[in-house]
CHARMM internal coordinates of N, CA and C (Angstrom, degrees):
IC EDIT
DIST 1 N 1 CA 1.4402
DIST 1 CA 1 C 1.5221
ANGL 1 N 1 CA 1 C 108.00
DIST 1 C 2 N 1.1615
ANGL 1 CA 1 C 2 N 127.04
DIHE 1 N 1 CA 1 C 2 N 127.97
DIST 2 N 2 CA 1.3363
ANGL 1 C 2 N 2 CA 146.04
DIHE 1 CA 1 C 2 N 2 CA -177.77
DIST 2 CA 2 C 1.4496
ANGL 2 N 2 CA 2 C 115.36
DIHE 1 C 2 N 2 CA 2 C -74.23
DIST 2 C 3 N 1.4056
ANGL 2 CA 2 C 3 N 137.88
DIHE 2 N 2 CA 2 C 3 N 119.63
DIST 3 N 3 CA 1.4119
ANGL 2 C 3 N 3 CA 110.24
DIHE 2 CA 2 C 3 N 3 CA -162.44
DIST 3 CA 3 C 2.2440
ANGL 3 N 3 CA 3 C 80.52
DIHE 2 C 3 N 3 CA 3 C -152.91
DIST 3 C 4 N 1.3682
ANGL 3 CA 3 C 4 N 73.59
DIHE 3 N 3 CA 3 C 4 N 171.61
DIST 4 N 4 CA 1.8663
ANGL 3 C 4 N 4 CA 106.60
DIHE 3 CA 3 C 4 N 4 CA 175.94
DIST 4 CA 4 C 1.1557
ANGL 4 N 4 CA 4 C 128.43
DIHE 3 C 4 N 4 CA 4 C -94.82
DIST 4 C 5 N 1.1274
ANGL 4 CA 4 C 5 N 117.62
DIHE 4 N 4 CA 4 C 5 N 7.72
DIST 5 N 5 CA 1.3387
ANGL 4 C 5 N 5 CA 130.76
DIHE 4 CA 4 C 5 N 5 CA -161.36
DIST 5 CA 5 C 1.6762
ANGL 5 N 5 CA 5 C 105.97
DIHE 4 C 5 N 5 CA 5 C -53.45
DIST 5 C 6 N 1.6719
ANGL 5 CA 5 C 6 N 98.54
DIHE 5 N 5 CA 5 C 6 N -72.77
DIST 6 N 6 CA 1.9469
ANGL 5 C 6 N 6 CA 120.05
DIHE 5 CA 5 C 6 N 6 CA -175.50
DIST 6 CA 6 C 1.6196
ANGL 6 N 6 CA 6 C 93.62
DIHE 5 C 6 N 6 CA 6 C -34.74
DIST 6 C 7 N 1.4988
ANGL 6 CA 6 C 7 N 119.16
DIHE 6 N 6 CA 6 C 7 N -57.41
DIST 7 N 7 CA 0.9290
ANGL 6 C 7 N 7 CA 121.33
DIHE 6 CA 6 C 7 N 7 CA -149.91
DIST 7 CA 7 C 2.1446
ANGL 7 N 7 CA 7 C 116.54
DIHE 6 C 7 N 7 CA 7 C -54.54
DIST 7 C 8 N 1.4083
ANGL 7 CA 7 C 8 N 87.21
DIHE 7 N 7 CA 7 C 8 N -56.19
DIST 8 N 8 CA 1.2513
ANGL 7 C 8 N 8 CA 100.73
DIHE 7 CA 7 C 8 N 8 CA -159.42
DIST 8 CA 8 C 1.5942
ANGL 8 N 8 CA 8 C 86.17
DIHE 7 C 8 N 8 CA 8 C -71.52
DIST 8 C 9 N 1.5099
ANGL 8 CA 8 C 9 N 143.61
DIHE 8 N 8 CA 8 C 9 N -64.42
DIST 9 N 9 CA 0.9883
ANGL 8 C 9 N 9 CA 145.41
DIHE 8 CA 8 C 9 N 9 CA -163.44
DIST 9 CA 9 C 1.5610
ANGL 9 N 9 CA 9 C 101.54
DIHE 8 C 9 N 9 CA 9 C -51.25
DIST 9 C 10 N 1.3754
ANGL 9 CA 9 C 10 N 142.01
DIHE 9 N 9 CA 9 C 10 N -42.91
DIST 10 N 10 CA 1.0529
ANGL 9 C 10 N 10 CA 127.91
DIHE 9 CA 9 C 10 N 10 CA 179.95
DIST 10 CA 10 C 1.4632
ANGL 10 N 10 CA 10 C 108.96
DIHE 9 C 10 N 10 CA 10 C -73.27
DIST 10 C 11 N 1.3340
ANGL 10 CA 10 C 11 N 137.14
DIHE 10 N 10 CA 10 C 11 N -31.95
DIST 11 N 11 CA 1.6060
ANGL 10 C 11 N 11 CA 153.35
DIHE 10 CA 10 C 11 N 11 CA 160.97
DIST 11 CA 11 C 1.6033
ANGL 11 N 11 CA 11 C 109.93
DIHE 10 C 11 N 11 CA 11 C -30.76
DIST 11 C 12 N 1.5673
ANGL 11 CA 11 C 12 N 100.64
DIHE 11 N 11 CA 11 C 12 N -33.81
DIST 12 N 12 CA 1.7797
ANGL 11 C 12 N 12 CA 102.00
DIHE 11 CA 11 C 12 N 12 CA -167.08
DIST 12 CA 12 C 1.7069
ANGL 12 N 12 CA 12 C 101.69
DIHE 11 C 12 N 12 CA 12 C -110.25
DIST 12 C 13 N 1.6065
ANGL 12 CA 12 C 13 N 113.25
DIHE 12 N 12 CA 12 C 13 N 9.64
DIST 13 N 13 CA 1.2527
ANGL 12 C 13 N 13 CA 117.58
DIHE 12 CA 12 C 13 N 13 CA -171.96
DIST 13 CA 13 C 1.4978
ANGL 13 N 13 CA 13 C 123.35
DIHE 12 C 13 N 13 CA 13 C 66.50
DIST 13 C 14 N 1.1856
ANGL 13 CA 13 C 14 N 106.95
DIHE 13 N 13 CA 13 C 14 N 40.59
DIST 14 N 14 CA 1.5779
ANGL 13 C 14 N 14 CA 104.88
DIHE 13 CA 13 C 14 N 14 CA 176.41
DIST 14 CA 14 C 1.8390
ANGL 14 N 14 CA 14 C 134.05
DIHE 13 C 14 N 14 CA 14 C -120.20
DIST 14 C 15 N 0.9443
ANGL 14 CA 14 C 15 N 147.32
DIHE 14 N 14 CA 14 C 15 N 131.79
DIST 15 N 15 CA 0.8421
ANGL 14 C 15 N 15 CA 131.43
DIHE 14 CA 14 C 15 N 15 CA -152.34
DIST 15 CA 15 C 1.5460
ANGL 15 N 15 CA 15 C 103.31
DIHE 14 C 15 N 15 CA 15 C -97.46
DIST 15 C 16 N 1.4212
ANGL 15 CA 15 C 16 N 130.90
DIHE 15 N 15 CA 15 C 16 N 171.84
DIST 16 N 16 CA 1.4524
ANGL 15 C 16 N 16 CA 132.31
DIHE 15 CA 15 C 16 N 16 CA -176.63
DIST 16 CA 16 C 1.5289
ANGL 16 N 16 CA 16 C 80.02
DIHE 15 C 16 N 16 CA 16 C -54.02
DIST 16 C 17 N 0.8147
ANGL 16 CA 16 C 17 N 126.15
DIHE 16 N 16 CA 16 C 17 N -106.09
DIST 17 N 17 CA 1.9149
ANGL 16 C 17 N 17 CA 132.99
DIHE 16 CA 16 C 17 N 17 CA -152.94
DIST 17 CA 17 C 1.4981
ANGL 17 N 17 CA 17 C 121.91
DIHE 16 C 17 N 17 CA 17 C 2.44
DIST 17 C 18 N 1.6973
ANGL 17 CA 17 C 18 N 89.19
DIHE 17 N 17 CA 17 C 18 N -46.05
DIST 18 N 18 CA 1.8556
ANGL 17 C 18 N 18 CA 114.58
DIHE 17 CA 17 C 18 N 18 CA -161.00
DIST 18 CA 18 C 1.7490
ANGL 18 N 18 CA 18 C 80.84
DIHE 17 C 18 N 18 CA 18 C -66.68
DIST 18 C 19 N 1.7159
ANGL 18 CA 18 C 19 N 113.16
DIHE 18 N 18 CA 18 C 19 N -60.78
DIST 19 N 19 CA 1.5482
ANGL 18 C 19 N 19 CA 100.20
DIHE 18 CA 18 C 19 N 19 CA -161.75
DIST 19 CA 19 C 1.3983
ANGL 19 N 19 CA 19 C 115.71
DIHE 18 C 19 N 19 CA 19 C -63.39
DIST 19 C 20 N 1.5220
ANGL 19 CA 19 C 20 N 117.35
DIHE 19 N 19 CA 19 C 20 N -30.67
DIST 20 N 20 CA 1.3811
ANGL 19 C 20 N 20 CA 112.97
DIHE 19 CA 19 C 20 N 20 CA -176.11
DIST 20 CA 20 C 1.5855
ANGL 20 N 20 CA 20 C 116.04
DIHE 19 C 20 N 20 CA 20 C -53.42
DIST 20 C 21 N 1.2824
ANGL 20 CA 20 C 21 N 121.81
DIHE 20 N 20 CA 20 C 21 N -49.47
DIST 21 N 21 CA 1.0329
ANGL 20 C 21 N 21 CA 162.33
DIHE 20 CA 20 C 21 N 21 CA -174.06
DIST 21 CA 21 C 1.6633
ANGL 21 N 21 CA 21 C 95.09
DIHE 20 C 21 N 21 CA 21 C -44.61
DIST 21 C 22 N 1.4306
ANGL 21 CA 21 C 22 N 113.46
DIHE 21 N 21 CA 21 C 22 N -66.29
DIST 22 N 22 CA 1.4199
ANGL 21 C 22 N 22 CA 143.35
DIHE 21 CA 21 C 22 N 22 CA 177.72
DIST 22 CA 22 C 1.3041
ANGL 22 N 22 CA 22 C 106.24
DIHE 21 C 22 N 22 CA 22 C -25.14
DIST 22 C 23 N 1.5720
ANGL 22 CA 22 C 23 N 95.83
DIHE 22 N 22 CA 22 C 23 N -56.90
DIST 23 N 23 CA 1.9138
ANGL 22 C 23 N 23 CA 126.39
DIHE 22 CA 22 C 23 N 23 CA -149.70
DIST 23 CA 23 C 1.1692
ANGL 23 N 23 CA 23 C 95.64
DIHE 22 C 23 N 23 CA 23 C -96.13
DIST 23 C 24 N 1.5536
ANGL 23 CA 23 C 24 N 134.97
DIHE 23 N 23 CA 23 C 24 N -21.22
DIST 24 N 24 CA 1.3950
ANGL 23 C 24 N 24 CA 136.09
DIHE 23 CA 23 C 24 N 24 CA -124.50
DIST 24 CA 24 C 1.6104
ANGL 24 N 24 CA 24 C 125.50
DIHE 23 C 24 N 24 CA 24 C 12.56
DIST 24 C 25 N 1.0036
ANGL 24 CA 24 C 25 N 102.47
DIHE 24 N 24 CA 24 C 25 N 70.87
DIST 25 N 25 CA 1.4339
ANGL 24 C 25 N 25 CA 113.08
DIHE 24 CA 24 C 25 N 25 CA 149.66
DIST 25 CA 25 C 1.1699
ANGL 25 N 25 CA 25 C 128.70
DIHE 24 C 25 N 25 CA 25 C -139.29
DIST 25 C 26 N 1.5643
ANGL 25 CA 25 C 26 N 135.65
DIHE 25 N 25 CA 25 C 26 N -160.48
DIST 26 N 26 CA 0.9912
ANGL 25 C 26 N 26 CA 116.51
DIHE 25 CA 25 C 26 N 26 CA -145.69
DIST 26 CA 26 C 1.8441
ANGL 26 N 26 CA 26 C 107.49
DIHE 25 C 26 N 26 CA 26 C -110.59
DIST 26 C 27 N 1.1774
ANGL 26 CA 26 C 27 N 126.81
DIHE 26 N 26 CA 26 C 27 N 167.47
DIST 27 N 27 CA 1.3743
ANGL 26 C 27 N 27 CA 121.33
DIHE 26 CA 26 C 27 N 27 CA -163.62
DIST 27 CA 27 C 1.5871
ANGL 27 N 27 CA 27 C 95.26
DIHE 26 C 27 N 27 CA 27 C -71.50
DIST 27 C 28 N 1.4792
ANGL 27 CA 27 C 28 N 107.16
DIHE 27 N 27 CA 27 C 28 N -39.58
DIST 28 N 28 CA 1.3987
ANGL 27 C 28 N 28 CA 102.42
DIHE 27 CA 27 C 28 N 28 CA -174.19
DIST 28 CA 28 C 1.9040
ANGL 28 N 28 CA 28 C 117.33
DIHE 27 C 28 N 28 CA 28 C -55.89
DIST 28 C 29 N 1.1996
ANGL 28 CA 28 C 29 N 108.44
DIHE 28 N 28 CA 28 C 29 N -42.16
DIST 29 N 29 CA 1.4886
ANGL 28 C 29 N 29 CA 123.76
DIHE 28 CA 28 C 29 N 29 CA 158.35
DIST 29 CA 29 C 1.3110
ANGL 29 N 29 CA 29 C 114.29
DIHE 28 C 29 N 29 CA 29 C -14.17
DIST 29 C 30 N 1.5666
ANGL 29 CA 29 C 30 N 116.36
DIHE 29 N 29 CA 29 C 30 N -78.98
DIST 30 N 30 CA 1.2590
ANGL 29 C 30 N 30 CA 119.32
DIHE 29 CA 29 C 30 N 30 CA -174.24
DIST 30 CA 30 C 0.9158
ANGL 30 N 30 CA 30 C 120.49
DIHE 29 C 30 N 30 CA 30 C -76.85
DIST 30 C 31 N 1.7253
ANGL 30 CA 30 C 31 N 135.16
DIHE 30 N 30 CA 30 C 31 N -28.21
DIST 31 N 31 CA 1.1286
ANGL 30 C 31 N 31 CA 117.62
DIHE 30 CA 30 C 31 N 31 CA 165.48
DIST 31 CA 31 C 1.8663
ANGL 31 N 31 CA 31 C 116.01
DIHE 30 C 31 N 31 CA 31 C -58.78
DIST 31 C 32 N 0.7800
ANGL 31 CA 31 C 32 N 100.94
DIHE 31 N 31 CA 31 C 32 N -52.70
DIST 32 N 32 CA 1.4558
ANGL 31 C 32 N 32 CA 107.78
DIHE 31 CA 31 C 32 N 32 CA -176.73
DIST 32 CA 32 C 1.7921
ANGL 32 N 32 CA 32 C 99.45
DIHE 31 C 32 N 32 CA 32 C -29.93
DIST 32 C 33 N 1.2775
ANGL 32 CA 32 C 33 N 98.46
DIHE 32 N 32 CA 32 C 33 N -65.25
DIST 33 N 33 CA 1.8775
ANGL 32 C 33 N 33 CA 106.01
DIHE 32 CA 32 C 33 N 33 CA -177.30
DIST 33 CA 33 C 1.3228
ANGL 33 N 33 CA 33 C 107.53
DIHE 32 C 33 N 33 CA 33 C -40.98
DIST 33 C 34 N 1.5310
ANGL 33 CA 33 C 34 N 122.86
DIHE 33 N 33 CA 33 C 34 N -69.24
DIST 34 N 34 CA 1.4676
ANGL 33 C 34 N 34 CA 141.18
DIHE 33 CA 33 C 34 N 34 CA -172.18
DIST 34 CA 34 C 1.3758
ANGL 34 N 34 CA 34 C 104.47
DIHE 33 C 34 N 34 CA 34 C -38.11
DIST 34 C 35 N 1.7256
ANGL 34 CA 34 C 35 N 132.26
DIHE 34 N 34 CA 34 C 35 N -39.17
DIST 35 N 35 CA 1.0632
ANGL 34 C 35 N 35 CA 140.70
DIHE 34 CA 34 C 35 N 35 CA 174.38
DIST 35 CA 35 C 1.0347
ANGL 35 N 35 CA 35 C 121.73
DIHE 34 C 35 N 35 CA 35 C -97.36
DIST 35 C 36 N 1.6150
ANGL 35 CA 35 C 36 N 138.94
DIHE 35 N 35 CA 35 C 36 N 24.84
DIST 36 N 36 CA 1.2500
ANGL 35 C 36 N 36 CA 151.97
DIHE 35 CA 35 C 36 N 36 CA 119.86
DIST 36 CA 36 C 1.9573
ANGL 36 N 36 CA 36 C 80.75
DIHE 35 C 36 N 36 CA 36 C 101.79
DIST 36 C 37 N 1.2649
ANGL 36 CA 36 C 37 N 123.30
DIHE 36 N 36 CA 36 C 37 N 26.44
DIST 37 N 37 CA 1.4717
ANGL 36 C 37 N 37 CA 133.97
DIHE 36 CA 36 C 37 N 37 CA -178.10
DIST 37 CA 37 C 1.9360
ANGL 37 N 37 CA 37 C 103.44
DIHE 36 C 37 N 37 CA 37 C -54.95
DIST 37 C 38 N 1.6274
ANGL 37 CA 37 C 38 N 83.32
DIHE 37 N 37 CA 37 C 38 N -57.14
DIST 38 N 38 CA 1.4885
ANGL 37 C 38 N 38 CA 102.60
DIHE 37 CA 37 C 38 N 38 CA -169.86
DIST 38 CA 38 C 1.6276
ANGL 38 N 38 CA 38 C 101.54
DIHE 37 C 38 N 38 CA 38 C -148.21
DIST 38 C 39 N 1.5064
ANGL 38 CA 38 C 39 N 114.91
DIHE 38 N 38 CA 38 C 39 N 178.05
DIST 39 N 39 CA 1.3942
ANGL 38 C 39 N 39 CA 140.09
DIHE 38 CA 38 C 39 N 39 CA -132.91
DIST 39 CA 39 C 1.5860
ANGL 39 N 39 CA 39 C 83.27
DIHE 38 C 39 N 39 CA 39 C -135.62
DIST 39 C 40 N 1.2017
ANGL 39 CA 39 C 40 N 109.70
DIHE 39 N 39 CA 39 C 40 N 133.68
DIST 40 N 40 CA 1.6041
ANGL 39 C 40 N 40 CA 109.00
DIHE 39 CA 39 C 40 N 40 CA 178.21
DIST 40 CA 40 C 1.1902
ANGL 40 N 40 CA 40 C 100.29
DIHE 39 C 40 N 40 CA 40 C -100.53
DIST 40 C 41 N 1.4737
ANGL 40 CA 40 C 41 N 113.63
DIHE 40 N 40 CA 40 C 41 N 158.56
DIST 41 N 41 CA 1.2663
ANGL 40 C 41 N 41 CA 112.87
DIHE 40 CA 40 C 41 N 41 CA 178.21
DIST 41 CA 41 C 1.4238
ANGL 41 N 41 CA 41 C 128.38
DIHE 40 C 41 N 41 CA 41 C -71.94
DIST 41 C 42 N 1.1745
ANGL 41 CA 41 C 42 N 132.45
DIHE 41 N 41 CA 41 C 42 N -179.23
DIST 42 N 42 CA 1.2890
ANGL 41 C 42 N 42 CA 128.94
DIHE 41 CA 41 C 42 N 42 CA -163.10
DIST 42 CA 42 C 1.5077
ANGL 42 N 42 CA 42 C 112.39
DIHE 41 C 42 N 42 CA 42 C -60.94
DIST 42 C 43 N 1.8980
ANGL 42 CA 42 C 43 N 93.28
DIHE 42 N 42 CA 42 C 43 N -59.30
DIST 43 N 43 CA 1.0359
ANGL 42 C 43 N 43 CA 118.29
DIHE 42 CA 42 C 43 N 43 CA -176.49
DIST 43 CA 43 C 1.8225
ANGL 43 N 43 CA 43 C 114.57
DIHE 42 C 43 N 43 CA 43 C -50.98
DIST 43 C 44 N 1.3826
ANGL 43 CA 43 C 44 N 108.53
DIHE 43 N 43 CA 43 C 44 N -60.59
DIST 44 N 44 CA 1.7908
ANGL 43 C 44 N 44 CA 124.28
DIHE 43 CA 43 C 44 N 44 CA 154.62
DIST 44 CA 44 C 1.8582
ANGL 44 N 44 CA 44 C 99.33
DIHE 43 C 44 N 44 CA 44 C -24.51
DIST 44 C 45 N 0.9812
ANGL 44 CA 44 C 45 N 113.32
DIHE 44 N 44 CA 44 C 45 N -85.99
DIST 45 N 45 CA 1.3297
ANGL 44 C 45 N 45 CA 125.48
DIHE 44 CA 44 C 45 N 45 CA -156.92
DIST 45 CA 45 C 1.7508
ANGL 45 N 45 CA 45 C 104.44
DIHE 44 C 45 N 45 CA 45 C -47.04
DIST 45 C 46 N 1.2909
ANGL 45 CA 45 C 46 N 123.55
DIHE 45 N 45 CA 45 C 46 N -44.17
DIST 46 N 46 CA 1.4872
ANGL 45 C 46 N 46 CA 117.03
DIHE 45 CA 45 C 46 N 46 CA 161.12
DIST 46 CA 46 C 1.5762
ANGL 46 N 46 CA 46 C 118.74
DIHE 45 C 46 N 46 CA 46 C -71.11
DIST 46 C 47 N 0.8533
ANGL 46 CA 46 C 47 N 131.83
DIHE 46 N 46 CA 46 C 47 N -3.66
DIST 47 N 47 CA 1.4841
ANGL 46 C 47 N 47 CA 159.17
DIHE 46 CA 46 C 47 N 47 CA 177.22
DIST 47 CA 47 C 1.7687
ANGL 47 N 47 CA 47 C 88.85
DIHE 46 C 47 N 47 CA 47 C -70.15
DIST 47 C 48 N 1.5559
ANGL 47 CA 47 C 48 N 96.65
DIHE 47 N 47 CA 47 C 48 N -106.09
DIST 48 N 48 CA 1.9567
ANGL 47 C 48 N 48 CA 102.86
DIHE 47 CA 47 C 48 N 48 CA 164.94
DIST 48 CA 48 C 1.3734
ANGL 48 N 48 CA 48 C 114.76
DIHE 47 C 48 N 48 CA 48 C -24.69
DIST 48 C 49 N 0.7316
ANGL 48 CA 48 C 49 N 136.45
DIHE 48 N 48 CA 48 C 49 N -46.80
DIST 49 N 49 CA 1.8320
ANGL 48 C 49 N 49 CA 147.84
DIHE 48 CA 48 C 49 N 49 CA -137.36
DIST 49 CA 49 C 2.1399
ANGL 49 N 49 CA 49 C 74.41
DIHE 48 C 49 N 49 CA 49 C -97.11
DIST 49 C 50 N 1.2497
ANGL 49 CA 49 C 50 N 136.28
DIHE 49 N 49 CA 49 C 50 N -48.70
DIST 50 N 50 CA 1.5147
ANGL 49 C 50 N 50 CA 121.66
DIHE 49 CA 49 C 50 N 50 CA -160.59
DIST 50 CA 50 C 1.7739
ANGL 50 N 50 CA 50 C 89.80
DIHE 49 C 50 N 50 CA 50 C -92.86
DIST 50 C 51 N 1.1582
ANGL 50 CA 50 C 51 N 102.33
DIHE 50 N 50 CA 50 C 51 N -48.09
DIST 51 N 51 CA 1.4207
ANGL 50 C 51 N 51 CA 99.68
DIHE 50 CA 50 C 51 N 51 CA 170.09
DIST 51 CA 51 C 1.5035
ANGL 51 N 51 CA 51 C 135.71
DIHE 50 C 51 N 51 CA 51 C -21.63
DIST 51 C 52 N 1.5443
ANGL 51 CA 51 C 52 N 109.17
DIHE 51 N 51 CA 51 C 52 N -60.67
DIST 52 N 52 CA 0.9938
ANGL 51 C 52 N 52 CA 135.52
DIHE 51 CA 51 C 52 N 52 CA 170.82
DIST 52 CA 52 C 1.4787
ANGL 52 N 52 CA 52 C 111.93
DIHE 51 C 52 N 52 CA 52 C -82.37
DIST 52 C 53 N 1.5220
ANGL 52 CA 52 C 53 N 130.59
DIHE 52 N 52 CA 52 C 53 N -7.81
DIST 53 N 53 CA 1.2373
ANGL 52 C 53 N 53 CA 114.78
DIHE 52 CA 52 C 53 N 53 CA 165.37
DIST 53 CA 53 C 1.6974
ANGL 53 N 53 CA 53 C 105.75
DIHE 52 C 53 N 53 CA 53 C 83.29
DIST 53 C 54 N 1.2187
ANGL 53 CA 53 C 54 N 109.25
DIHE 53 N 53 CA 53 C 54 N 8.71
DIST 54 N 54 CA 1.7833
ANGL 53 C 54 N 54 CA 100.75
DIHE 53 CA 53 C 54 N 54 CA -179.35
DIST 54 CA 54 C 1.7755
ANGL 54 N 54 CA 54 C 95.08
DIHE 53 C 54 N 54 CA 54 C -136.51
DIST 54 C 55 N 1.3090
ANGL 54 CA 54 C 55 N 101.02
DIHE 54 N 54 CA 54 C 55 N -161.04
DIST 55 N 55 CA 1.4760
ANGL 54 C 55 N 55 CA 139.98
DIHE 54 CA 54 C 55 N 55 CA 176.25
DIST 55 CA 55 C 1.2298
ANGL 55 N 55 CA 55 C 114.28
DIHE 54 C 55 N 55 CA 55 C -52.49
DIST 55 C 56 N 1.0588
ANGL 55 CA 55 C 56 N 149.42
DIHE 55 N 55 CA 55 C 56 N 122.98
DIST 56 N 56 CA 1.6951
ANGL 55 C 56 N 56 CA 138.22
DIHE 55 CA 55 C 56 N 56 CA 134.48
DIST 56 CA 56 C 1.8438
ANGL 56 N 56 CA 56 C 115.33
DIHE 55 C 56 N 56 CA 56 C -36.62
DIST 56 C 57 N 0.9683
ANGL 56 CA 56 C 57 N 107.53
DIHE 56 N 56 CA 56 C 57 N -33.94
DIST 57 N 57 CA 1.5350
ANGL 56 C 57 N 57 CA 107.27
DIHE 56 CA 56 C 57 N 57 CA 160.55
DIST 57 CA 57 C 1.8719
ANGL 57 N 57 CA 57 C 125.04
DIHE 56 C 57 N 57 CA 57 C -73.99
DIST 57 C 58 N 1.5014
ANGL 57 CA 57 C 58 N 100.48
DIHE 57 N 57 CA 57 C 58 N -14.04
DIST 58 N 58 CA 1.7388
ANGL 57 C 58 N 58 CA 111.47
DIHE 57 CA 57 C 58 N 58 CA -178.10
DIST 58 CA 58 C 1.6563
ANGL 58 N 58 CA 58 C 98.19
DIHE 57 C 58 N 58 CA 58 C -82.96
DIST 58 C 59 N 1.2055
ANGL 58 CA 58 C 59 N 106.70
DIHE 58 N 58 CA 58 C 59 N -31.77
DIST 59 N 59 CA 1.6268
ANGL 58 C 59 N 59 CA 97.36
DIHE 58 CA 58 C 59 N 59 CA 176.38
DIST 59 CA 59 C 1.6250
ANGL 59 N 59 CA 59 C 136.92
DIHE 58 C 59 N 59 CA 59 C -110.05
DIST 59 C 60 N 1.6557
ANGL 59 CA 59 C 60 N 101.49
DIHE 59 N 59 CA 59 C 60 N -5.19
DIST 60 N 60 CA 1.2997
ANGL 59 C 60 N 60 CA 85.97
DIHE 59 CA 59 C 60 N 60 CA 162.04
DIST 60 CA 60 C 1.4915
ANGL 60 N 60 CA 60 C 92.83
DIHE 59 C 60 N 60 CA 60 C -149.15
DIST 60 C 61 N 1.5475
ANGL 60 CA 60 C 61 N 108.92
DIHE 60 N 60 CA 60 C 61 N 152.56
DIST 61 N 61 CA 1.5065
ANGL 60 C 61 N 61 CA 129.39
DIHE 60 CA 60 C 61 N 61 CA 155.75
DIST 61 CA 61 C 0.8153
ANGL 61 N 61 CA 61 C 122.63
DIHE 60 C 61 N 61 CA 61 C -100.32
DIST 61 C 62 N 1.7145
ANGL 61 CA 61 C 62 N 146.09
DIHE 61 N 61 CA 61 C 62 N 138.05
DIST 62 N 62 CA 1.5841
ANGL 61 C 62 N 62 CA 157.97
DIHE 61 CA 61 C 62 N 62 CA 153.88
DIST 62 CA 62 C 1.2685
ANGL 62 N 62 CA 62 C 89.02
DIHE 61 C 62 N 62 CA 62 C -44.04
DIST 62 C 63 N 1.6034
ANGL 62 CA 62 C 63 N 112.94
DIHE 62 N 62 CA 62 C 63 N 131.17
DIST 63 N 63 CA 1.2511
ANGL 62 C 63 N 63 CA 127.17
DIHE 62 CA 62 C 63 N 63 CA 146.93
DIST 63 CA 63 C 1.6779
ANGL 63 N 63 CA 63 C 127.50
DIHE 62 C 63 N 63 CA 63 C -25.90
DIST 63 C 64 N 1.2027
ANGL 63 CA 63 C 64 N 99.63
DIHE 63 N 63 CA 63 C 64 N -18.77
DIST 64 N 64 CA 1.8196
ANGL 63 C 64 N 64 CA 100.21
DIHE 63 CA 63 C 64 N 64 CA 177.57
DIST 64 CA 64 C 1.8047
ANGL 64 N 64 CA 64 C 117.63
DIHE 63 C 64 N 64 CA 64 C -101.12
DIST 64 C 65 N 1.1716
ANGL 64 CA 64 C 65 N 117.92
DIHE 64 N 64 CA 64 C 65 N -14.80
DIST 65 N 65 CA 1.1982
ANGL 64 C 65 N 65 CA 151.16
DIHE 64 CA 64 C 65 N 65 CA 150.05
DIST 65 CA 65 C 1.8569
ANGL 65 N 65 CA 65 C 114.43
DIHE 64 C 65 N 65 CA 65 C -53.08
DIST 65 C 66 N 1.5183
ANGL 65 CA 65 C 66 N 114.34
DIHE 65 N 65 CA 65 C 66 N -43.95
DIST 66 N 66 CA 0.9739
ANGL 65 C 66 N 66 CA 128.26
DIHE 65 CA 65 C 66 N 66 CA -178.90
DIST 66 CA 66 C 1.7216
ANGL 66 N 66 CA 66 C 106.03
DIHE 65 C 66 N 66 CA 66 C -64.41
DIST 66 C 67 N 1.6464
ANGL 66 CA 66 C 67 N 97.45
DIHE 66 N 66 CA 66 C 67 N -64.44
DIST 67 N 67 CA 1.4019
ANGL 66 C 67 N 67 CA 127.54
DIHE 66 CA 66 C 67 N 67 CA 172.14
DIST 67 CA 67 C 1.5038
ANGL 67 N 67 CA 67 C 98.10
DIHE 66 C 67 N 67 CA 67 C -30.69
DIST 67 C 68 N 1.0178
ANGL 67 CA 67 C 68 N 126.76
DIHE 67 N 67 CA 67 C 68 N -83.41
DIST 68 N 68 CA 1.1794
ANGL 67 C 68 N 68 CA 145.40
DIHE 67 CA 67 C 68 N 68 CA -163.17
DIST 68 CA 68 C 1.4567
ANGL 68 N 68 CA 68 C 111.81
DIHE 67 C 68 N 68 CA 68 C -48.68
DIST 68 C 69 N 1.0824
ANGL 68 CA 68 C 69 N 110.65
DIHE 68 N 68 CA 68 C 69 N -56.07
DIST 69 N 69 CA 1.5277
ANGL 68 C 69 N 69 CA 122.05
DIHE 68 CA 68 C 69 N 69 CA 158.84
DIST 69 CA 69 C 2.0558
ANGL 69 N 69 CA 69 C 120.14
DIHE 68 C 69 N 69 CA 69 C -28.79
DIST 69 C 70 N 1.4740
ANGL 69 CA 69 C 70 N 73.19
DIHE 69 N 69 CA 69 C 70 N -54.68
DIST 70 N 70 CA 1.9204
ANGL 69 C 70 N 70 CA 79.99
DIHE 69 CA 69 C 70 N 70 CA -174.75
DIST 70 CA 70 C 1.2580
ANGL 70 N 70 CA 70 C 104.23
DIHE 69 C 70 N 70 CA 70 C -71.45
DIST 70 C 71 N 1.1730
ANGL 70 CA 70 C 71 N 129.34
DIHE 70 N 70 CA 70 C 71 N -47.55
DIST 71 N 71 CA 1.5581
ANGL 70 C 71 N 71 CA 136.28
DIHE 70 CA 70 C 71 N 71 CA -173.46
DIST 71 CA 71 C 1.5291
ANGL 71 N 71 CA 71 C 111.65
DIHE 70 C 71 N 71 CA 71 C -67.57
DIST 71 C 72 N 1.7438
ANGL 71 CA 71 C 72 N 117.19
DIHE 71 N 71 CA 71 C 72 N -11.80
DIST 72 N 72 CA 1.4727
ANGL 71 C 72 N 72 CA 102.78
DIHE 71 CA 71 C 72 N 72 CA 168.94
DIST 72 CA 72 C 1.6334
ANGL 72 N 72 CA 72 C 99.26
DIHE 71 C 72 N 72 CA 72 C 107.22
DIST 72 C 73 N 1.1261
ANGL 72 CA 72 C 73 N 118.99
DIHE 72 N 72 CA 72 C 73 N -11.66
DIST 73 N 73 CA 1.6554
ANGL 72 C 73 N 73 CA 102.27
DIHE 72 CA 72 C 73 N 73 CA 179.84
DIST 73 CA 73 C 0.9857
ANGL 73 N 73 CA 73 C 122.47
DIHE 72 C 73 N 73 CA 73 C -78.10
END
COOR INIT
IC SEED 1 N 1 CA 1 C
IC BUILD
């Protein structure tokens, strides 16, 4: 799953730690996410999603969504 994470978190000046910290979890956590490692949990993912002040759809896309994207649909 393709997501926004690096982006916006580096945008607000923060380093993995600051957000883990944020969310309480662990630094390893977010990196893992940021690098498409692993899938946050549901619960996590609305977590980020208020965090960030947007959508659960503003930060991550299904890999087929991605696809789709490149190809123009």
């Amino acid at each position: 799953m393709d997501n926004d994470i690096d982006r916006r978190r580096k945008a607000r000046g923060l380093s993995q730690a600051d957000l883990a910290d944020a969310l309480d979890v662990t630094r390893q956590t977010i990196n893992a996410i940021e690098r498409d490692r692993t899938n946050p949990s549901l619960e996590l993912a609305f977590d980020l999603a208020a965090f960030f002040d947007c959508a659960i759809e503003d930060l991550f896309r299904h890999d087929s969504e991605v696809a789709y994207t490149r190809l123009g649909y």
